[in-house]
DRENLUM-394774 format. One record per residue: x, y, z of N, C-alpha, C, O in turn; residue in three letters; residue number from 1. Coordinates in steps of 0.05 Angstrom, whole numbers. Layout:
<pts>
+--------+---------+--------+---------+----------+--------+--------+---------+--------+--------+---------+--------+-----+-----+
| n.east | n.north |   n.up | ca.east | ca.north |  ca.up | c.east | c.north |   c.up | o.east | o.north |   o.up | res |   n |
+--------+---------+--------+---------+----------+--------+--------+---------+--------+--------+---------+--------+-----+-----+
|      X |       Y |      Z |       X |        Y |      Z |      X |       Y |      Z |      X |       Y |      Z | ala | NUM |
...
+--------+---------+--------+---------+----------+--------+--------+---------+--------+--------+---------+--------+-----+-----+
</pts>
This chain:
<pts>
+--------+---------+--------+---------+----------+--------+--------+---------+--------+--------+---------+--------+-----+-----+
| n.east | n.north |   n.up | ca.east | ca.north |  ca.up | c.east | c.north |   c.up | o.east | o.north |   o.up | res |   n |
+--------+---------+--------+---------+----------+--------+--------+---------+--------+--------+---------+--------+-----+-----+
|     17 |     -24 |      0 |       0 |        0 |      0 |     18 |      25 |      0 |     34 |      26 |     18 | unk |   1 |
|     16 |      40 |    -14 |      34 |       68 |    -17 |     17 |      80 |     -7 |     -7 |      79 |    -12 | unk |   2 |
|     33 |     101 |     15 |      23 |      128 |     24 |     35 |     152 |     14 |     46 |     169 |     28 | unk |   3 |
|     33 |     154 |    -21 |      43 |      175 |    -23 |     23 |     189 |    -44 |     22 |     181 |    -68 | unk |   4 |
|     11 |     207 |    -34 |     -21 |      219 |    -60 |    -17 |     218 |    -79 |    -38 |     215 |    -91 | unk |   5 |
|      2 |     218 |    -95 |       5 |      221 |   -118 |     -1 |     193 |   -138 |     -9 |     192 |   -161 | unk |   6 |
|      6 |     175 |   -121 |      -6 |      149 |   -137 |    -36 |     139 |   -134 |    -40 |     125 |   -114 | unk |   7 |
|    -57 |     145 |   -149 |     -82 |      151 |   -146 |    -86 |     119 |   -155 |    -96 |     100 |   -141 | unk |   8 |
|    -78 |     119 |   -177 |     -85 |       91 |   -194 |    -74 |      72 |   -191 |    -52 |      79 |   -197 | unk |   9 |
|    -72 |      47 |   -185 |     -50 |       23 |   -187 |    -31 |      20 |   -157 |    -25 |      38 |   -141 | unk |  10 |
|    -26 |      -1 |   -155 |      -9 |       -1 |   -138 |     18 |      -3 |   -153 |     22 |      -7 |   -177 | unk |  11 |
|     42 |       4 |   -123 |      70 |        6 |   -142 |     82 |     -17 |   -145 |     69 |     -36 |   -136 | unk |  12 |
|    105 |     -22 |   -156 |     114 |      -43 |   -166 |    133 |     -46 |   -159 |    151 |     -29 |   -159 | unk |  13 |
|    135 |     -74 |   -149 |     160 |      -70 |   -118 |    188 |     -84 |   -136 |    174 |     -99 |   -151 | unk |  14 |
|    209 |     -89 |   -142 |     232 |      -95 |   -146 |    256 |     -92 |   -120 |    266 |     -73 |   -109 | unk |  15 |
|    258 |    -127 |   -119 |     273 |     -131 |    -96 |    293 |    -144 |   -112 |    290 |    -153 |   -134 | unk |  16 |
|    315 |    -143 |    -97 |     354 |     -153 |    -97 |    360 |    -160 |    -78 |    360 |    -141 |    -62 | unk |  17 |
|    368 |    -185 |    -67 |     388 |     -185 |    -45 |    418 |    -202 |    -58 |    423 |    -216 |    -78 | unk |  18 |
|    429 |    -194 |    -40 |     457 |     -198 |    -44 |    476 |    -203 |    -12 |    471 |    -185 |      4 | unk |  19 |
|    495 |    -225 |     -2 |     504 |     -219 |     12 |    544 |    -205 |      3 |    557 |    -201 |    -17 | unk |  20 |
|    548 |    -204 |     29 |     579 |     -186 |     19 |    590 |    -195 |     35 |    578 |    -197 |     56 | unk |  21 |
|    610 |    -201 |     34 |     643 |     -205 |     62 |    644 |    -181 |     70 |    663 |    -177 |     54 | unk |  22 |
|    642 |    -164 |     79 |     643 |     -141 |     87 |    633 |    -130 |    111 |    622 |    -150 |    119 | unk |  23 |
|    628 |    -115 |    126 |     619 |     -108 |    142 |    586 |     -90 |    135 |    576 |     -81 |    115 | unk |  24 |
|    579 |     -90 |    153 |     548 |      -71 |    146 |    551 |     -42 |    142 |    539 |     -26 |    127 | unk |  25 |
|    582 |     -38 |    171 |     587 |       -4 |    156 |    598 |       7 |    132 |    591 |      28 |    122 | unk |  26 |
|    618 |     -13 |    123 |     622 |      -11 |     97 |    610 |     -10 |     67 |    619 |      -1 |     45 | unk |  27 |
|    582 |     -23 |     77 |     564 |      -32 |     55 |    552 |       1 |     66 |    558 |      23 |     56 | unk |  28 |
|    537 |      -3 |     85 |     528 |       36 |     93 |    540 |      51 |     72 |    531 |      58 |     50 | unk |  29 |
|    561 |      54 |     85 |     582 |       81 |     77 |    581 |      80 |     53 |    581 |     103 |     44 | unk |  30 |
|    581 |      56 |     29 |     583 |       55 |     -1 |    563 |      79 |    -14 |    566 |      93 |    -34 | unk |  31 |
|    541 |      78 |      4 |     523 |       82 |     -6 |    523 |     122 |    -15 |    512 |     136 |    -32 | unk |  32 |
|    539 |     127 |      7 |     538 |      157 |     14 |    561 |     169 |      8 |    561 |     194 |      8 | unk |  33 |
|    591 |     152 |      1 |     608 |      159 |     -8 |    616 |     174 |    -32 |    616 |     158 |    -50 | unk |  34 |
|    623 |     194 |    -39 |     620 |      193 |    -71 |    637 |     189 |    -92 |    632 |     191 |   -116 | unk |  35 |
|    661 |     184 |    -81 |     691 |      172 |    -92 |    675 |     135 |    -91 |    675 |     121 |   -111 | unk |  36 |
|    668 |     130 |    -73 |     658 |       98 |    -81 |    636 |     103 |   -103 |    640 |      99 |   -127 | unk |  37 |
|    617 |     111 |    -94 |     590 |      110 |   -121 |    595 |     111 |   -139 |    585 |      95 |   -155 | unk |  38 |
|    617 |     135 |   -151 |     628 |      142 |   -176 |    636 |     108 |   -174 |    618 |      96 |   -186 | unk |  39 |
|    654 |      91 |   -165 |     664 |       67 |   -173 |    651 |      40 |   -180 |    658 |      23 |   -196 | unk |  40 |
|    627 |      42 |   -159 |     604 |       17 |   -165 |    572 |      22 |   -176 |    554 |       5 |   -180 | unk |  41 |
|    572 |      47 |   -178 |     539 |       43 |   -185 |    542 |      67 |   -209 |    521 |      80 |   -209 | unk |  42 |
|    560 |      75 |   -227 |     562 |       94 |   -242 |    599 |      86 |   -250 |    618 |      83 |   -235 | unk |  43 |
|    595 |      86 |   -292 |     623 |       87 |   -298 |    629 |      74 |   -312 |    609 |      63 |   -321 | unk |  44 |
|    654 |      66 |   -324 |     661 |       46 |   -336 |    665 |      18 |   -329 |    668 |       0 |   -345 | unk |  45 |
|    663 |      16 |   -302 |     664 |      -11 |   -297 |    639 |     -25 |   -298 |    639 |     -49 |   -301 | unk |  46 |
|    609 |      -5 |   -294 |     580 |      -25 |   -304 |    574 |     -22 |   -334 |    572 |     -44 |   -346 | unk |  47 |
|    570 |       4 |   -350 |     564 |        9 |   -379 |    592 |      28 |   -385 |    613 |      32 |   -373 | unk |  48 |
|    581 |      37 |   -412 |     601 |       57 |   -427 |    587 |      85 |   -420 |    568 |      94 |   -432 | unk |  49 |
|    599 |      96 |   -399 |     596 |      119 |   -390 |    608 |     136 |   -376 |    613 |     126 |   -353 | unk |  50 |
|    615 |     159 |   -378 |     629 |      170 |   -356 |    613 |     189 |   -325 |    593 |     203 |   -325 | unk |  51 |
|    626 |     184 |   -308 |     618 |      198 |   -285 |    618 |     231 |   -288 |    627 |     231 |   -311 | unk |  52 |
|    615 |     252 |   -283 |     614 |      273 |   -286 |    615 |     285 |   -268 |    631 |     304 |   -271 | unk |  53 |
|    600 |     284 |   -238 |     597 |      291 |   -219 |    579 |     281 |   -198 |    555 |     277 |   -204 | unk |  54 |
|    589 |     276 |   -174 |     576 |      263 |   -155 |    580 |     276 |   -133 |    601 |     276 |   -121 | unk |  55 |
|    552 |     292 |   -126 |     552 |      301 |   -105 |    529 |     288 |    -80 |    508 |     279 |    -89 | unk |  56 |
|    532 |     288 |    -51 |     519 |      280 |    -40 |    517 |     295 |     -2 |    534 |     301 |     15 | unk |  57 |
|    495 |     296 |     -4 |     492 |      311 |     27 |    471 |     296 |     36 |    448 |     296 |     28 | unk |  58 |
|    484 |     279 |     62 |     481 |      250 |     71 |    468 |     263 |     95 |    481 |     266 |    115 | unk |  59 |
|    450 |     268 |     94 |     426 |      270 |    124 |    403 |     268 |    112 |    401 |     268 |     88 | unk |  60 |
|    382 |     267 |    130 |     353 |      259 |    125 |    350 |     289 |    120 |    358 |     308 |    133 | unk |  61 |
|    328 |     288 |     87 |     325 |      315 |     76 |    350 |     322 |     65 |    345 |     346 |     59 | unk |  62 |
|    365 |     319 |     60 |     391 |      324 |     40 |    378 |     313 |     12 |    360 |     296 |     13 | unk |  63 |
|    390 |     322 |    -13 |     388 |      309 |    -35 |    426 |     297 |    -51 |    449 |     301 |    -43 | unk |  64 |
|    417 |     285 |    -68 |     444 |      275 |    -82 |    440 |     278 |   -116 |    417 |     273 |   -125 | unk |  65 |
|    452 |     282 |   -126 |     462 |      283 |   -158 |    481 |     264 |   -176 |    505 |     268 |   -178 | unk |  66 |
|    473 |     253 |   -183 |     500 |      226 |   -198 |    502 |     229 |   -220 |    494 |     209 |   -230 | unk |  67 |
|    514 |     254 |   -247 |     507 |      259 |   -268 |    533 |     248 |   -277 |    555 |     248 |   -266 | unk |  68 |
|    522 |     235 |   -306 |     541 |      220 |   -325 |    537 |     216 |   -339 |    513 |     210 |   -342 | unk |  69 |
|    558 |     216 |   -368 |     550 |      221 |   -395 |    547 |     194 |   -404 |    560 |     176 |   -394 | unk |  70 |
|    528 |     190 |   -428 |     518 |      155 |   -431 |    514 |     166 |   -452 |    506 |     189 |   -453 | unk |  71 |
|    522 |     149 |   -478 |     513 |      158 |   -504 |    510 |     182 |   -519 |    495 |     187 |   -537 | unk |  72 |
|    533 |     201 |   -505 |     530 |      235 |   -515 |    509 |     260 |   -493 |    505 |     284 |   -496 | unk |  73 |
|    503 |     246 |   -478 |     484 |      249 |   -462 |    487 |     256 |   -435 |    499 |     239 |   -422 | unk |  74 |
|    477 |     284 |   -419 |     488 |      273 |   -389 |    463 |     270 |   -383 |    445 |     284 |   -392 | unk |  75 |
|    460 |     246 |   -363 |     443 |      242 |   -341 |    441 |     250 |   -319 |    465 |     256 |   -315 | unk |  76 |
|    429 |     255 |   -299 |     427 |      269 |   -273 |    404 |     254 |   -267 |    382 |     253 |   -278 | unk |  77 |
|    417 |     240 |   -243 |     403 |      224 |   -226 |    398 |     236 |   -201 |    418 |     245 |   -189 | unk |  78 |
|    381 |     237 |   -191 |     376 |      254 |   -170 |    359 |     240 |   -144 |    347 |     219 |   -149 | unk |  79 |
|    356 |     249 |   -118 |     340 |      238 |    -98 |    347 |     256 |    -72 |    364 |     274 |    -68 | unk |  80 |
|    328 |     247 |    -57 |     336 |      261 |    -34 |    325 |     225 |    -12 |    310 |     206 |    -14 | unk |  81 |
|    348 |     239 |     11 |     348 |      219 |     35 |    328 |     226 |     53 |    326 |     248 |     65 | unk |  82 |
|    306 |     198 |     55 |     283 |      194 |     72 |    299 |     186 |    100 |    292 |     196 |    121 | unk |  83 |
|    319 |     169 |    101 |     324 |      153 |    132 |    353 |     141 |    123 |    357 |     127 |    103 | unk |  84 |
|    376 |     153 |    146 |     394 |      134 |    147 |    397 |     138 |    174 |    393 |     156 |    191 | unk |  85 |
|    407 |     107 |    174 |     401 |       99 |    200 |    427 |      68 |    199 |    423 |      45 |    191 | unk |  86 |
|    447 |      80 |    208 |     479 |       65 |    201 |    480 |      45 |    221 |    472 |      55 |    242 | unk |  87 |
|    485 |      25 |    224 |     486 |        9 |    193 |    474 |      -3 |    177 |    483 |     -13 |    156 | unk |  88 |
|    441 |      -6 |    186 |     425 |      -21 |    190 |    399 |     -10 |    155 |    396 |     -27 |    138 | unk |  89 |
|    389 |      11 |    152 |     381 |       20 |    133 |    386 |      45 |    129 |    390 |      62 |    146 | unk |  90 |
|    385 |      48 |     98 |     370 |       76 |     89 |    345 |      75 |     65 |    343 |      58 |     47 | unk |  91 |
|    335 |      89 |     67 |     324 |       99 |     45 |    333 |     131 |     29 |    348 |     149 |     36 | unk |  92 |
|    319 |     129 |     10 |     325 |      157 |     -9 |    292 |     146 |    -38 |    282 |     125 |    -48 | unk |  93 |
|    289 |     172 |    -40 |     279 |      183 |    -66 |    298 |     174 |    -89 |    322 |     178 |    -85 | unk |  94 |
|    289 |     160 |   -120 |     307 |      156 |   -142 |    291 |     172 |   -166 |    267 |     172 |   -170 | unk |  95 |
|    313 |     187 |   -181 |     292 |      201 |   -201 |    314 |     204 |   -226 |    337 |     197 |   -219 | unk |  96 |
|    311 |     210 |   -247 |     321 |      226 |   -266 |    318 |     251 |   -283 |    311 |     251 |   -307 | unk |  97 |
|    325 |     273 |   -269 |     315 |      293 |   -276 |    311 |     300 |   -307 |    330 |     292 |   -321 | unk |  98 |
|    293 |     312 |   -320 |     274 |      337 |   -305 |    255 |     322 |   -290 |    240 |     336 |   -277 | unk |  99 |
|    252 |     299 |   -289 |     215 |      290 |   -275 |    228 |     291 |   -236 |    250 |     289 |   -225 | unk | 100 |
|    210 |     294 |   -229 |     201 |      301 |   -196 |    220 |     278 |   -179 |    217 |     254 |   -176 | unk | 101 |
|    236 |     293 |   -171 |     255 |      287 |   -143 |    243 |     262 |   -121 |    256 |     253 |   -102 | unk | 102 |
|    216 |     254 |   -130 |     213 |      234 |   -109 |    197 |     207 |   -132 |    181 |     189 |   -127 | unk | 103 |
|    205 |     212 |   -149 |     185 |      187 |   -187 |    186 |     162 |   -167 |    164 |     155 |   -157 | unk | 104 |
|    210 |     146 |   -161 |     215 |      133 |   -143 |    217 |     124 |   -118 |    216 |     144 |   -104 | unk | 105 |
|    220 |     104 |   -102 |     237 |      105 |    -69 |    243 |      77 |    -70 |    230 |      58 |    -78 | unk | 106 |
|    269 |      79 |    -60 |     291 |       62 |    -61 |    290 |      56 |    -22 |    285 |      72 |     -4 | unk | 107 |
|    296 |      28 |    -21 |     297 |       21 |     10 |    326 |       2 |     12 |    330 |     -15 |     -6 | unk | 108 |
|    346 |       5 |     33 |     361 |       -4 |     33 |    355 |     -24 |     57 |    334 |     -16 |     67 | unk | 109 |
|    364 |     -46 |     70 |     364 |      -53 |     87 |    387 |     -74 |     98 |    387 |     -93 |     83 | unk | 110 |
|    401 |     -76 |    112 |     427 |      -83 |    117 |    431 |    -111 |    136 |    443 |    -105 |    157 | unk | 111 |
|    427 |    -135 |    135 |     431 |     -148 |    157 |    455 |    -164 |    163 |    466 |    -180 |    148 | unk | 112 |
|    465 |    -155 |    196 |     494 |     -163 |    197 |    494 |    -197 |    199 |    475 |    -207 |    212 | unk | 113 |
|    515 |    -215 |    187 |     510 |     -247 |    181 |    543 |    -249 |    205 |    559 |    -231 |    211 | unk | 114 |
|    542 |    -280 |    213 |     569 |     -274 |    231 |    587 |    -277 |    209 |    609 |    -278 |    219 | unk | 115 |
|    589 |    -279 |    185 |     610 |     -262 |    171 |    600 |    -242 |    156 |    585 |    -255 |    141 | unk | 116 |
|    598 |    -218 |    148 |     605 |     -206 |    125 |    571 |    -199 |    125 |    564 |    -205 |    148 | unk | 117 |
|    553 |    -191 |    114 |     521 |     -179 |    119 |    510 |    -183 |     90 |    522 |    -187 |     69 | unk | 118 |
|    479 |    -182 |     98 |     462 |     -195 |     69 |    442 |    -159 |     62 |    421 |    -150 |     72 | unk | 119 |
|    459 |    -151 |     46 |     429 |     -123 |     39 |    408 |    -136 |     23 |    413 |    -151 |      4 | unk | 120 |
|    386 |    -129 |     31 |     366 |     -118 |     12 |    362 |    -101 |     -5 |    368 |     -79 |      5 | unk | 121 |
|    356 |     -99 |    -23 |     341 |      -68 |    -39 |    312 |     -72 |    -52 |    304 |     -92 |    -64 | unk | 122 |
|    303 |     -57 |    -49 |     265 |      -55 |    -46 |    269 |     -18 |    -66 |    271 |       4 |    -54 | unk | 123 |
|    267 |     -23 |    -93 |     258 |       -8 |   -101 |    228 |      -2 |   -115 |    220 |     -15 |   -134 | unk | 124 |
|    218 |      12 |   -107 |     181 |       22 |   -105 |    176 |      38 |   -137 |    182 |      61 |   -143 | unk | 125 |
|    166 |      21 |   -149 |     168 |       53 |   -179 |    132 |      45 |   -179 |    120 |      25 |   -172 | unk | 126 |
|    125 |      68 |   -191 |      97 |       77 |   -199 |     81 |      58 |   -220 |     93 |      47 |   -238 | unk | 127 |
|     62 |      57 |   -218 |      52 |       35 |   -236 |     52 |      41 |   -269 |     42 |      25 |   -285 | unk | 128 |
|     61 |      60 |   -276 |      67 |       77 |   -306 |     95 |      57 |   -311 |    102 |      45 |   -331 | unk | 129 |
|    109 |      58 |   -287 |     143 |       43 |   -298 |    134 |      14 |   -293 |    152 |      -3 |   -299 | unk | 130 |
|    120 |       7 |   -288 |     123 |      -23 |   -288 |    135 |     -44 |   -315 |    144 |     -66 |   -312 | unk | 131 |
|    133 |     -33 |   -334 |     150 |      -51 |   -357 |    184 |     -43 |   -352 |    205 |     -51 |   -362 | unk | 132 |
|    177 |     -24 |   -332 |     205 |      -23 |   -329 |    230 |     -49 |   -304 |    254 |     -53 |   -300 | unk | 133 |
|    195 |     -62 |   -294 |     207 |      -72 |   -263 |    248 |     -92 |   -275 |    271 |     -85 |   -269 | unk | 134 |
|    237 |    -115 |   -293 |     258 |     -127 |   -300 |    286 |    -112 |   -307 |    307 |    -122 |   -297 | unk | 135 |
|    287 |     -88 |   -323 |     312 |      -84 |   -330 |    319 |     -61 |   -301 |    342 |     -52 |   -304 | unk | 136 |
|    305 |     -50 |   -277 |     312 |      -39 |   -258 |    317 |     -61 |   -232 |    325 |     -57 |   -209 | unk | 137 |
|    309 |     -82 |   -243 |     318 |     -108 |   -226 |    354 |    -118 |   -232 |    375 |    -121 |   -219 | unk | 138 |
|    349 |    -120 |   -248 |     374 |     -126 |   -268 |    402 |    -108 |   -267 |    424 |    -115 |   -261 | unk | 139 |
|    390 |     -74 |   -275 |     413 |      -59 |   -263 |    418 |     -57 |   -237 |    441 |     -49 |   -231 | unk | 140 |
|    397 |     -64 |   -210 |     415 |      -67 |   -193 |    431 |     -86 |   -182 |    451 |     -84 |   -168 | unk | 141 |
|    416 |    -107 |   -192 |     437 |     -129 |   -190 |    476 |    -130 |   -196 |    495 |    -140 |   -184 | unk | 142 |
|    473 |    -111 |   -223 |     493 |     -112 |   -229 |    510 |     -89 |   -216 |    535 |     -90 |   -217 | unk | 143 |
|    495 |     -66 |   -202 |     513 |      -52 |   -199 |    524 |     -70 |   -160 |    545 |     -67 |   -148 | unk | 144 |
|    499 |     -87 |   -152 |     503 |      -92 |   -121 |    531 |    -116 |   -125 |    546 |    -125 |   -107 | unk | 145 |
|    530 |    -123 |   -154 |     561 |     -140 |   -164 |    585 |    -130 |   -167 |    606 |    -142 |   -162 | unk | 146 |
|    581 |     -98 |   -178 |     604 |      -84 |   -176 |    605 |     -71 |   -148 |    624 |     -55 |   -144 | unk | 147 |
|    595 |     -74 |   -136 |     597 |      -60 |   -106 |    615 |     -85 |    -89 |    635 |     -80 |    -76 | unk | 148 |
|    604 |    -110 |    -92 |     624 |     -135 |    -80 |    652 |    -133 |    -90 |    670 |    -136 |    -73 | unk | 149 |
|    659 |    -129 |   -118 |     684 |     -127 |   -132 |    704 |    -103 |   -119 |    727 |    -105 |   -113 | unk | 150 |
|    685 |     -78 |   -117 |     700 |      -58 |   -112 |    711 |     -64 |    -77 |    732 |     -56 |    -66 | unk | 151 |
|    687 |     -85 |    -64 |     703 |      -69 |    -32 |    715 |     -93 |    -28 |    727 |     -95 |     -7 | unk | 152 |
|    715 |    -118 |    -47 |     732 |     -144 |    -48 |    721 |    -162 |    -26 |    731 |    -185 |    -23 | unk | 153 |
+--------+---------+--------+---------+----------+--------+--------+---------+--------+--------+---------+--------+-----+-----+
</pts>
């Protein structure tokens, strides 16, 4: 059930990932909000043919973030703002691509520590308009939650 007015029609369309990591839960956290890491696992040459451009991020609840990068001649600007972090355990944030509205999406992180190394979740929420989109936003996160294992080893 979404509580957010704007979705009048349909329910949203949930796309989940889990993944575990050797890693710690703060480590997997901190990926998230870093922006020397992001630029490395979820934006770049190491998932598509693209370059990073700029990654900015202001990591408190009500902050927003920017991930712009050129793809095909093109820059993108990815944008959101943070609903809940809450270290090490979850966050959420808003996922969008501008020009459309800073909250199109919401992305849920969830972190659980394993006695080695921790299993995230991701619970991304899109609108019932993206739903042909659920598979290939399943898919890119998969691959970027693969380059995120690679990068922190």
């Amino acid at each position: 059930m979404s509580d957010h007015p704007r979705h009048t029609r349909g329910e949203d369309v949930q796309v989940r990932v889990t993944r575990r990591f050797a890693v710690s839960p703060e480590q997997i956290f901190d990926a998230w909000l870093t922006p020397d890491l992001i630029g490395n696992w979820m934006f770049g040459p190491a998932l598509r043919e693209e370059e990073v451009l700029r990654i900015e991020t202001d990591a408190r609840v009500g902050g927003t973030f920017s991930f712009v990068v050129r793809r095909g001649g093109a820059e993108i600007d990815h944008i959101g703002q943070y609903l809940e972090l809450d270290r090490p355990r979850r966050l959420a944030f808003t996922w969008s691509v501008a020009p459309d509205p800073i909250d199109s999406s919401r992305v849920r992180i969830e972190i659980l520590p394993l006695e080695s190394g921790c299993e995230l979740t991701l619970t991304h929420e899109l609108s019932p308009e993206w739903a042909d989109y659920a598979d290939r936003t399943k898919e890119a996160w998969s691959k970027m939650l693969d380059a995120l294992a690679s990068q922190l080893g």
